[in-house]
N, C-alpha and C positions, 0 to 999 in steps of 0.2 A: 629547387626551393623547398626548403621544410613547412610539412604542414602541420598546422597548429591543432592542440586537441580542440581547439573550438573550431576551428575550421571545418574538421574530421568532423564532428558532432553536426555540423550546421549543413555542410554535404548529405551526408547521412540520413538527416532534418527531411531536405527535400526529398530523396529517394523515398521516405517510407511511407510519404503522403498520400500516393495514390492508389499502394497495396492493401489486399485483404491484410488479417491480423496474421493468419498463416503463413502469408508472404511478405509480411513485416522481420515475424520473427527468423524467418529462413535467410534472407535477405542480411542482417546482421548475423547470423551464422556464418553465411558464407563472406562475407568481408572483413570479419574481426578475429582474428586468429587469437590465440590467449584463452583464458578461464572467464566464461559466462555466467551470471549468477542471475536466478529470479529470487527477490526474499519474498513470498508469500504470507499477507496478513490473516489469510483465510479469509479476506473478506469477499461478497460477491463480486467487484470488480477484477482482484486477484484469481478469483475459482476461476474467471473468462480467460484468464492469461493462463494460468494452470492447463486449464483445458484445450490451450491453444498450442503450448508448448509442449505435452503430449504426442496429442496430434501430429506435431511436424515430425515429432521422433530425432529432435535433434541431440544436439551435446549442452542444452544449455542448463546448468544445476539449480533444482527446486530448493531452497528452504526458510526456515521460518525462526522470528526469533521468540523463545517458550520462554516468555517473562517471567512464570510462576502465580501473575496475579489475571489470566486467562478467563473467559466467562467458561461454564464445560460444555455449553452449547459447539464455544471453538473447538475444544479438543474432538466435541462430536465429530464434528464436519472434517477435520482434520485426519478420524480415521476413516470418515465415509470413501473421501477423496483420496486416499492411497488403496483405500480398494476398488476403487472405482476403476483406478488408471494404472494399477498394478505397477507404483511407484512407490519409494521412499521419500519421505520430506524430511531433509536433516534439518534437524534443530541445535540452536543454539542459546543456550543457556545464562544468566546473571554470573556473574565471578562471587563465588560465594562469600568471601573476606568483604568484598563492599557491600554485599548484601545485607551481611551480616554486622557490621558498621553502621549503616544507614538504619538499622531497625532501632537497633540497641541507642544510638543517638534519637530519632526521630521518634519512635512508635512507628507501629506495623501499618497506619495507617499515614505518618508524618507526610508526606506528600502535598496535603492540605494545610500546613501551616503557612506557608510562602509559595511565591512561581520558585524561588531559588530551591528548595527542597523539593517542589515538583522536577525542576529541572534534572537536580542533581538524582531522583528516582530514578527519573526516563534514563538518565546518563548511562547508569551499572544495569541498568534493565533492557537498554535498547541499541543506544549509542556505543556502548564499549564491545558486545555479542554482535553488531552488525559488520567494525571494525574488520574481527575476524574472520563473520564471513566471508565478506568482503576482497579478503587479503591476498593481492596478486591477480587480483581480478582486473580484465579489459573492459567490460559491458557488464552494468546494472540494469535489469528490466524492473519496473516498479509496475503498480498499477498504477498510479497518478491519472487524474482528470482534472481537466480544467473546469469542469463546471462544478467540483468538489466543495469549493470554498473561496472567499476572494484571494488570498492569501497562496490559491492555486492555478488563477485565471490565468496566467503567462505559460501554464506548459508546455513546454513544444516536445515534438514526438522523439528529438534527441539533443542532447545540450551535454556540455562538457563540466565533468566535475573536478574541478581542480588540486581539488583539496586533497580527494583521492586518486586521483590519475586516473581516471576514467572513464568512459563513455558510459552516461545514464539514458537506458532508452525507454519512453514512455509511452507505450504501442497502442495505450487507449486514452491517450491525451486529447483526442478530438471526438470521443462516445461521449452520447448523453446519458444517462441513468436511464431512461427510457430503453434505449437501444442494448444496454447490458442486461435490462429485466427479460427482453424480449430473447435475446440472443439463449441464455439461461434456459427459460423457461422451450426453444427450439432446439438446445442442444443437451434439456435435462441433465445439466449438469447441477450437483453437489453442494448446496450452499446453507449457509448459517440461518437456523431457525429464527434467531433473533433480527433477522432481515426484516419478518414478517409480522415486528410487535413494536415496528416504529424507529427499531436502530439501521437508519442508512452508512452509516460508519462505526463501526467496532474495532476497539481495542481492550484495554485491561478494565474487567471489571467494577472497581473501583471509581475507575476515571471515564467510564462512560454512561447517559443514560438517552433513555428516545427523546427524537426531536418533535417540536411542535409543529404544526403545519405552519410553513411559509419561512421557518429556520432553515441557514442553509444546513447542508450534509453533513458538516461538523460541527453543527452548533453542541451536540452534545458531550463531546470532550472535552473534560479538564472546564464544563460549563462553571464550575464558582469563578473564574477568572475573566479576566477583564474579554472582552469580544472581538479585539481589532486586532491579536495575533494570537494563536494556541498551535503551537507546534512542538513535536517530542525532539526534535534537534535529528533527526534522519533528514528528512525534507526540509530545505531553503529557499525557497523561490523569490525572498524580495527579502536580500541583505539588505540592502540601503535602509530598511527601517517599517515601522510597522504601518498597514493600510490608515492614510490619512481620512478621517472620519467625513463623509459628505464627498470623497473621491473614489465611494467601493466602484467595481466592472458592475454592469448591469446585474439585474437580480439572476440568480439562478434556478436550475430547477427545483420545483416542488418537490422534494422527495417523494418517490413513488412505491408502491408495494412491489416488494420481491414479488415476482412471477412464483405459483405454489404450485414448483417440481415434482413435488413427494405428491400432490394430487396427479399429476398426471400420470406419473408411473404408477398409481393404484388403478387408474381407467385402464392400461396398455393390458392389465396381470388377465 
């Protein structure tokens, strides 16, 4: 009998539930043969998978997609973490002809005239360079958690992408923010200053700022727009439509302070 990529995915699901993260990622190493891809945000849930997939020293490929509209705190962390773990992070870049289209129509800022011109920004900026990464690939690692945002409370630790043909695994779908600060701050790993001035999710400058207390994780993304869905079109978790207002998952966590790594490696010196 053929098995189905959701099947494969949902197998898959169960196996990784009960392993560390090391034996998550090894675990899918050793059952998915084909081109493995981590895309890394930089952000601190990503530096934990980064740091993880190091560590195992396998075959699974680090990269990141370099929008151009970056905070430099990213690029900071971005070159911390390749020296850190004496890696390359390939990046991937906007197609310059739509970049360069979308400027010249919208302004360098046009992103904020409609969701549709934001869309179509994220599109040349995230969505068409992810494509690529992407391409031929058997297994996407994300960082994804479900206590993210409501919009991300369903994610399971492996699920089938269809669209792409491939298995998305999401090895800290069941960490809290807590347990990532904690994990960080024990494993001194490498993470975004802007962690520690209120941004628990970072992406392109422009489209993000800190949250308030008792916002979830994303409230500060793409925050001019409306609340019940904000997503760059990489991540899908609820096609059917956006969170029904009065049916969000339970509240989520308070966004917590990055653990402050760069103090503790000044006590170790």
């Amino acid at each position: 009998m053929t098995v189905t990529l959701a099947q494969q995915a949902e197998r898959l699901a169960e196996r990784l539930a009960g392993l560390d993260l090391i034996a998550r990622i090894r675990l899918v190493e050793s059952e998915i043969s084909g081109r493995l891809v981590f895309t890394t945000s930089l952000g601190i849930e990503d530096q934990v998978l980064t740091h993880a997939i190091a560590m195992a020293k396998g075959r699974t490929e680090i990269v990141t997609l370099d929008t151009g509209r970056l905070f430099p705190e990213t690029y900071d962390v971005w070159a911390e973490t390749e020296s850190a773990y004496s890696i390359r992070i390939r990046a991937y870049a906007p197609e310059r002809r739509a970049e360069e289209a979308f400027v010249a129509k919208e302004g360098i800022n046009g992103f904020r005239h409609s969701i549709e011109a934001r869309q179509a920004c994220c599109g040349f900026r995230k969505v068409e360079p992810l494509g690529r990464a992407l391409d031929q690939a058997a297994v996407w690692f994300t960082g994804l958690r479900a206590g993210q945002s409501a919009n991300r409370a369903d994610t399971p630790l492996a699920e089938a992408d269809e669209q792409r043909n491939l298995i998305k695994v999401n090895p800290l779908a069941d960490w809290t923010r807590a347990r990532i600060d904690a994990f960080v701050k024990d494993q001194f790993i490498p993470y975004n200053a802007l962690h520690d001035r209120g941004f628990p999710s970072i992406g392109c400058a422009p489209c993000t700022r800190a949250v308030r207390i008792g916002e979830d994780e994303r409230a500060g993304r793409w925050w001019w727009e409306q609340e019940s869905k904000k997503e760059c079109g990489l991540h899908v978790h609820r096609p059917e439509g956006d969170v029904v207002p009065g049916e969000e998952p339970a509240a989520f966590e308070e966004p917590a302070r990055a653990a402050t790594v760069r103090e503790n490696r000044r006590k170790l010196v």
